[in-house]
C-alpha positions in Angstrom: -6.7 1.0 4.1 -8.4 -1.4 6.4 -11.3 -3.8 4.5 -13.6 -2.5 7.1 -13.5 0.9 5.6 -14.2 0.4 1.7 -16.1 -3.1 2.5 -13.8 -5.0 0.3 -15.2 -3.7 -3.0 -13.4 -0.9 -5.6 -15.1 0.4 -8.1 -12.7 1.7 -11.0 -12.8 3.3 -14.1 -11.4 1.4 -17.4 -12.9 3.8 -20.0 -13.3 7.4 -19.9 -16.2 9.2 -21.3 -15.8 10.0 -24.7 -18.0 11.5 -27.1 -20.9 9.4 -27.4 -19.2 7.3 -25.5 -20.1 6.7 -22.0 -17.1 5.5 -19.2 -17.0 2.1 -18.0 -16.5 0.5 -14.9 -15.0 -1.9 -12.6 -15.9 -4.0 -9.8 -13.3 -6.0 -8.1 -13.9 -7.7 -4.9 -11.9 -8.6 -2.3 -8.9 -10.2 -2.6 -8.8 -8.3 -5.5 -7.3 -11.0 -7.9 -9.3 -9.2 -10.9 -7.4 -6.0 -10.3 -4.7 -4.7 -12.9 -0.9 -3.5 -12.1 -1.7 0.0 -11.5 1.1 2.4 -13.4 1.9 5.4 -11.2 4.6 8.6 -12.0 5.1 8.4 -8.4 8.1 6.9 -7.3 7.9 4.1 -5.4 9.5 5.1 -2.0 7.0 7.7 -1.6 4.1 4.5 -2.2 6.5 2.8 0.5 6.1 5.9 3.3 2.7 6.4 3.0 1.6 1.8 3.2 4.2 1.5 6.3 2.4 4.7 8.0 -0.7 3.1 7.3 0.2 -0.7 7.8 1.5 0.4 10.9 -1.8 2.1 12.4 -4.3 -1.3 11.6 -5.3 -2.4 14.6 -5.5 -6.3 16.0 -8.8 -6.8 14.0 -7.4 -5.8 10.6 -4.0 -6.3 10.8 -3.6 -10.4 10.9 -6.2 -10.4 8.4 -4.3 -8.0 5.6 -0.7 -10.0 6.5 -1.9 -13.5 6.3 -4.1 -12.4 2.6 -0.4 -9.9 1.5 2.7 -11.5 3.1 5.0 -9.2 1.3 3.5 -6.2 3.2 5.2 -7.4 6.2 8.4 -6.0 4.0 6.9 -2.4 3.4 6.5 -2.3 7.3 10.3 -3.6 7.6 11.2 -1.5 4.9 9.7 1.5 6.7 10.3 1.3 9.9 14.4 1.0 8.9 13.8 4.2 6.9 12.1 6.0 9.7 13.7 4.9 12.7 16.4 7.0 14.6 20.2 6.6 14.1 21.7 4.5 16.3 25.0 6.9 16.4 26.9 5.0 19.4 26.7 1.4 17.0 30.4 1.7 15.4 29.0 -0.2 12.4 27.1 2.7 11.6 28.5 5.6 9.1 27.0 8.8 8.8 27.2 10.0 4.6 29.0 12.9 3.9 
């Protein structure tokens, strides 16, 4: 995930190969304002645990950067770190399901 890895280009196919038909591609550069809603089967709490892992591992360089460009990734770390955190069991407020 951090820019410094993929150098702030993805290349993506639109069209695949058909027939006598060749694919076409993408570019999109950073910020990426060219790039379509990607459609996914997976749900989205799974898309959640795997960002807030890796939001959480940028480092000083590439964090500021990503959170000043995305403010709404500063929820998926939120988001995560409330899913991921240890019970509190001695706060009254909290109830364990049954």
């Amino acid at each position: 995930m951090p820019l410094k890895v993929f150098g702030g280009v993805i290349a993506r196919i639109d069209t695949f190969e058909t027939e006598g038909s060749p694919g076409l591609t993408a570019t999109h550069k950073y910020p990426f304002k060219t790039f379509p809603i990607i459609k996914s089967h997976l749900h989205p709490k799974f898309a959640i645990v795997n960002a807030g892992e890796k939001l959480l591992k940028l480092g000083d360089t590439d964090g500021p950067k990503i959170f000043l460009d995305f403010p709404g990734l500063q929820a998926v770390i939120h988001i995560y770190v409330a899913w991921t955190r240890p019970a509190n069991l001695s706060d009254k407020s909290f109830n364990v399901p049954r």
